[in-house]
C-alpha positions in Angstrom: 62.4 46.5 117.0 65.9 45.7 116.2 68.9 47.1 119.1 71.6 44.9 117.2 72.0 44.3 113.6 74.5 41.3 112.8 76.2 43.1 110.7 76.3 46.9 109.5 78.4 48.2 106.9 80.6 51.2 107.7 82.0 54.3 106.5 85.4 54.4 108.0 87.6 57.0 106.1 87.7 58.6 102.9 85.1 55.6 100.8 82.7 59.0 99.4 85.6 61.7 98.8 87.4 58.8 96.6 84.4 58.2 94.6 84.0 61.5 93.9 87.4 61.9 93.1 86.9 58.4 90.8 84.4 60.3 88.4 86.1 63.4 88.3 89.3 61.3 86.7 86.6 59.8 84.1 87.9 56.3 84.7 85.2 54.4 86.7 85.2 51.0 84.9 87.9 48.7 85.3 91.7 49.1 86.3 91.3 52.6 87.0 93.5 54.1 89.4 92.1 52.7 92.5 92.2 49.2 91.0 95.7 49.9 90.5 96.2 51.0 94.1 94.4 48.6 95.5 96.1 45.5 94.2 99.3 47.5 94.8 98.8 47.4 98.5 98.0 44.1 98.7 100.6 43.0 97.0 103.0 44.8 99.0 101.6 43.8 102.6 101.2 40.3 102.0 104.5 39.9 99.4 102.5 38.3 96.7 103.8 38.7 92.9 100.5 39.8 91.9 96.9 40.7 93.0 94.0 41.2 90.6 90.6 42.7 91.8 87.6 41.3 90.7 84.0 41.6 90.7 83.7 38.5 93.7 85.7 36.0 95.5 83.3 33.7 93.5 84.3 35.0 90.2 88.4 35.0 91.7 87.4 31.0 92.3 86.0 30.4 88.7 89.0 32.4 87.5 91.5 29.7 89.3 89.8 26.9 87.9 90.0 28.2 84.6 94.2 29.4 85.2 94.2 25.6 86.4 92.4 24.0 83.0 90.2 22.2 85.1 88.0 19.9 83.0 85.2 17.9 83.5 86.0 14.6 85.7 88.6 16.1 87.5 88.2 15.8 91.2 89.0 18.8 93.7 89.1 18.7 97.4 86.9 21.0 99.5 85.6 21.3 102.8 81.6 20.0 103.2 81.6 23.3 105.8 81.8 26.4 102.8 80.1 28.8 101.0 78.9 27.4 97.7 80.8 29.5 95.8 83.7 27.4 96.9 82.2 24.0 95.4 80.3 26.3 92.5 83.4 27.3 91.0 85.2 24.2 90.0 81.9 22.4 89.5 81.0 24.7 86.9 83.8 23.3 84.7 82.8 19.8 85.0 84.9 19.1 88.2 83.6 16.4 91.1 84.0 17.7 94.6 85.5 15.2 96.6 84.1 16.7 100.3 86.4 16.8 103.0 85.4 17.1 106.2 86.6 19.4 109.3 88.7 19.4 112.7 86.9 19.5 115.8 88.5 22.3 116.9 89.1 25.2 114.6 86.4 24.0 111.8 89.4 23.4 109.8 90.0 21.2 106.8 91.0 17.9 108.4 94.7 17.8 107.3 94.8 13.9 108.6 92.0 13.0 106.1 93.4 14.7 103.1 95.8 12.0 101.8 93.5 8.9 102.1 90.7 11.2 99.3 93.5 11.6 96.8 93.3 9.5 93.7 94.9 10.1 90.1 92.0 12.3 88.8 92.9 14.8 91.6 94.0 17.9 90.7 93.9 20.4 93.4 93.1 21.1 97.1 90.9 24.2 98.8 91.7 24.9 102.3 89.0 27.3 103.5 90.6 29.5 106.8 87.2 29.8 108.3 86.4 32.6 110.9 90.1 33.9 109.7 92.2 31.0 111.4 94.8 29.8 109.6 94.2 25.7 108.1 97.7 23.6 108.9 99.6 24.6 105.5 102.6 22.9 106.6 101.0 19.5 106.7 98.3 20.3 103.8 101.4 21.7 101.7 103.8 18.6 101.5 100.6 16.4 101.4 100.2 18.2 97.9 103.2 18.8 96.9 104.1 15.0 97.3 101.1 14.4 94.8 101.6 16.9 92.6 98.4 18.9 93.3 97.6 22.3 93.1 96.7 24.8 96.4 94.1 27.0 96.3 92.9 29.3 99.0 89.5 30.3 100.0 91.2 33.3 102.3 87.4 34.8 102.1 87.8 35.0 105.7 91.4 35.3 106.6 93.2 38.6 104.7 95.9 40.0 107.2 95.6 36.5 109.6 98.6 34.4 109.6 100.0 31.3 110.0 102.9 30.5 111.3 103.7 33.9 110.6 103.3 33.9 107.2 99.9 35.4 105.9 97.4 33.4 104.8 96.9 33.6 100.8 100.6 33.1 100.2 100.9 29.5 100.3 99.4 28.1 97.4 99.9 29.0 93.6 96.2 30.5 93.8 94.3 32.4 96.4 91.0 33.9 96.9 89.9 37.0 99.0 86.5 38.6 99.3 85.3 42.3 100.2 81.5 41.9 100.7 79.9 43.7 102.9 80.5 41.0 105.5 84.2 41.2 105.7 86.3 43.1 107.8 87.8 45.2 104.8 84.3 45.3 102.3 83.4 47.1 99.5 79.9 46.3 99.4 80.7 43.1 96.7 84.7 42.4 95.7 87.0 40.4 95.6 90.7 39.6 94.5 93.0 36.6 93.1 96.4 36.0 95.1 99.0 34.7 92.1 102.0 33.0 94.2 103.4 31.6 90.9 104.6 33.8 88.8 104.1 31.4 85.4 100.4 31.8 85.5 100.4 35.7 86.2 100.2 36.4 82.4 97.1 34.2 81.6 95.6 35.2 84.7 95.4 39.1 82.9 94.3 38.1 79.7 91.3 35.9 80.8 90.5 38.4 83.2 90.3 40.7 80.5 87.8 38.7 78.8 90.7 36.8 77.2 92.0 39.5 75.3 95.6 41.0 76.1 94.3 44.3 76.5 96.8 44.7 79.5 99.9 44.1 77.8 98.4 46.6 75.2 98.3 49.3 77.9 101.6 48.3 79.2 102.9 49.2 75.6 104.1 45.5 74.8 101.2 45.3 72.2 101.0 47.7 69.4 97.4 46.4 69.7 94.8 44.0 71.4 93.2 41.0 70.4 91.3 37.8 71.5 93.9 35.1 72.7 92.5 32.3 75.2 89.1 31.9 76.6 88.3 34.6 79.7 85.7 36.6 81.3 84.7 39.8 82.6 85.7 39.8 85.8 87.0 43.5 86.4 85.3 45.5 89.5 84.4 49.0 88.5 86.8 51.5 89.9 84.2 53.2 92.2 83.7 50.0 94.1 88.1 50.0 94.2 87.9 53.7 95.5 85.9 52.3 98.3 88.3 49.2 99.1 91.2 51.8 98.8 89.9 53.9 101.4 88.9 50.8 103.9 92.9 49.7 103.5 94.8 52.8 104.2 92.8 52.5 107.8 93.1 48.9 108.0 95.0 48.6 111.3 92.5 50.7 113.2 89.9 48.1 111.6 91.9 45.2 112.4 91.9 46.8 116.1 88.8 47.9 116.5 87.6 44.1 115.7 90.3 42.8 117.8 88.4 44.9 120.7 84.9 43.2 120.3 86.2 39.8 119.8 88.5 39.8 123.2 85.4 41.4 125.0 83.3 39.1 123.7 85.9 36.0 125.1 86.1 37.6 128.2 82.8 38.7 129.1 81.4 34.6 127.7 84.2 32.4 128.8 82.4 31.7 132.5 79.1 31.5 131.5 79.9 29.3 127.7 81.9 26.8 130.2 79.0 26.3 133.2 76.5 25.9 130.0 79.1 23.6 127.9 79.3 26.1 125.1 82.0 25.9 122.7 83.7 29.6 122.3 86.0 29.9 119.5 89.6 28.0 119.1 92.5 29.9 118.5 96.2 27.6 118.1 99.3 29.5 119.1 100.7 29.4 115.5 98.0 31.4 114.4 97.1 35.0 113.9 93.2 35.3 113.9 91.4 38.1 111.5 89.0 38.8 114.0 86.1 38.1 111.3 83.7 36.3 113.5 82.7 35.1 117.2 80.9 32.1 117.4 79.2 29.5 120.0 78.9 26.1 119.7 75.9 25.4 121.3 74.7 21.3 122.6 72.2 20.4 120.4 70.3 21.9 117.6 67.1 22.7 119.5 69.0 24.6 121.9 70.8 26.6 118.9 67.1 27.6 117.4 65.5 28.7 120.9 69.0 30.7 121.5 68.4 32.7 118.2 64.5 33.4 118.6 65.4 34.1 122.5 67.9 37.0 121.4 65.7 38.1 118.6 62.9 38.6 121.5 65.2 41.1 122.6 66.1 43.0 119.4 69.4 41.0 118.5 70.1 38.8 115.0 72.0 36.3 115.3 72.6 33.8 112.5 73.4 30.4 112.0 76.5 29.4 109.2 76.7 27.1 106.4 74.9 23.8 105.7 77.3 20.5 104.7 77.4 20.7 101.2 77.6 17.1 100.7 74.1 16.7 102.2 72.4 19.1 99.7 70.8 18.7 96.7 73.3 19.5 94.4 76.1 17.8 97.0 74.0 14.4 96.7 74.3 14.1 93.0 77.8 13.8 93.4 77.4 11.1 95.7 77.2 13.2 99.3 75.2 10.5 101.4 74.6 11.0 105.6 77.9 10.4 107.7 80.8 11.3 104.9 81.6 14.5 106.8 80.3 13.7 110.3 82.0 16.7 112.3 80.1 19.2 109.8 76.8 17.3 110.3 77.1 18.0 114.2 78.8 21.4 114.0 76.8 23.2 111.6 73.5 21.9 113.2 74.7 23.6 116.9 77.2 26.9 115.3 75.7 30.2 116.2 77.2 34.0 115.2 76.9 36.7 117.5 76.9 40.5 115.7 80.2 41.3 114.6 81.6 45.1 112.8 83.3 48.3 112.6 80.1 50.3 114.6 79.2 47.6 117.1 79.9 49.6 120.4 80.6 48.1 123.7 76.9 49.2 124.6 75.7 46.7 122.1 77.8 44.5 123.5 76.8 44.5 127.0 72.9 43.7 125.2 74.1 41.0 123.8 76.3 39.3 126.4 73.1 40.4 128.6 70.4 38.5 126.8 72.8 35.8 126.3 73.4 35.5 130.3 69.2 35.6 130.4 69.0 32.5 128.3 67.9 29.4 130.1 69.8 26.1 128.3 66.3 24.2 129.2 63.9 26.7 128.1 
């Protein structure tokens, strides 16, 4: 019997009166009036130009590549240590990944690697915040600047974290952002594109729109709409906006309430992680952490897999994270061989998550920190 879930989704405010309210304006496809709100908030909190929703942070990543005309034999940089949809989205156009691999300490993109991958067929660079921490965008920004090469965020993790004070998602032309059911702020499956430059805003809108300008139709700037460029359909339904909507007017007491397990978690493991020589989560100074995930770096592999079926003995998931993408099948066709990315070899071989969302009580908690204080590192 499960006593903790790893993850739960949550109502936390007004997600079923918004629906309703949705259908009873008769405007639940896309760019409703939730849509509108949504992106409006966004925009305003993080002090972007503009924010579309779409249907995934996947689709948001494929839309990029095609603001960015990426074309087949083009090389991008990206992290080994991702979600697929990271790699998926430039590969789909023809692009090679050029795998990257991570910093010891916050799973980061390896800023000191990035300039010795760059050749003339690169066009652009991904920094992935994982866990919500911020990459170092100071470094990884003159880098590509200096070359001439695009920036494009995989923020899946990080919306509201910051870096240096600035939030993440504002420092290259492009970012991503995701609201599955995963993330802090979710609407079951979501997503948005960050636009920092305000030359590709347009073009973003009409292939959004399936590469129509139906938007500057509605705007009145069009006495009608046509077909104009390429595009897709990558518009969210407005119900799924009404529920994002209602997630972001509370999402300080989110924020908060994840703040709360994470520091519990940190305080009630930091004894027991160093007598065991577990790695706990790295946080630099010039970051502000999104409080996404708490992790544990555990010695070796084996002692990962006996950890997990140890706590689900006693009714708690607990998952491992991603697998080097240059080691996979798809990652070895464009030349990912053993050893190109050897920090995500070891790291993703000993990462574990603990459970981690809005309903997670202390209770839950104290099972968790409980069966991990039962575990024996030699059993």
């Amino acid at each position: 019997m499960t006593k903790v879930d790893f993850n739960k989704p949550s109502i936390v405010g007004n997600e079923l009166s918004y629906i309703t309210d949705a259908y009873n304006q008769r405007h639940i496809s896309g760019d409703g009036f939730y849509t509108k709100k949504c992106q409006e908030i966004l925009e305003e909190i993080l002090s972007v130009p503009k924010v579309l929703l779409t249907t995934s942070c996947t689709h948001a990543l494929e839309l990029a590549a095609l603001l960015l005309n990426i074309q087949p034999g083009d090389e991008i940089i990206i992290p080994s240590f991702t979600f697929v949809s990271t790699v998926n989205a430039f590969a789909l156009f023809g692009a090679k990944p050029i795998f990257i691999d991570i910093r010891q300490d916050t799973l980061n993109l390896d800023e000191t690697l990035l300039e010795d991958l760059i050749t003339e067929k690169t066009r652009a660079v991904v920094p992935v915040h994982y866990a919500g921490i911020g990459c170092e965008m100071d470094t990884i920004l003159n880098i590509s600047q200096k070359h001439s090469l695009a920036i494009i965020e995989d923020n899946a993790h990080g919306l509201f974290g910051k870096y240096k004070g600035k939030y993440l998602g504002s420092f290259g032309e492009l970012a991503t952002q995701s609201f599955h059911e995963t993330k802090n702020i979710s609407c079951g499956e979501g997503g948005a594109l960050l636009i920092n430059d305000q030359k590709l805003v347009e073009r973003a809108e009409i292939i959004r729109e399936k590469g129509t300008n139906r938007s500057r139709f509605f705007r009145g700037q069009v006495d009608k709409y046509t077909w104009v460029d390429i595009g897709s359909s990558y518009l969210p339904s407005d119900i799924l906006a009404a529920v994002l909507y209602a997630q972001l007017e509370i999402k300080d007491d989110i924020q908060s309430k994840r703040k709360t397990l994470w520091e519990y978690y940190n305080s009630e493991l930091q004894c027991w992680s160093s007598d065991l020589g577990i790695g706990l989560p790295y946080i630099p100074r010039h970051c502000e952490q999104t409080y996404h995930m708490f992790y544990l770096i555990l010695p070796s592999l084996e002692i990962r897999q006996n950890l997990i079926e140890h706590l689900k003995g006693k009714g708690i998931n607990s998952v491992f994270h991603y697998q080097p993408l240059h080691l996979s099948e798809m990652g070895q066709k464009f030349d990912g061989k053993k050893g190109d990315c050897p920090i995500t070899e070891d790291i993703s071989d000993r990462l574990l998550r603990l459970p981690m969302y809005y309903s997670l009580t202390q209770e839950h908690q104290d099972l968790v920190i409980e069966a991990l204080k039962s575990f024996k590192i030699n059993s």
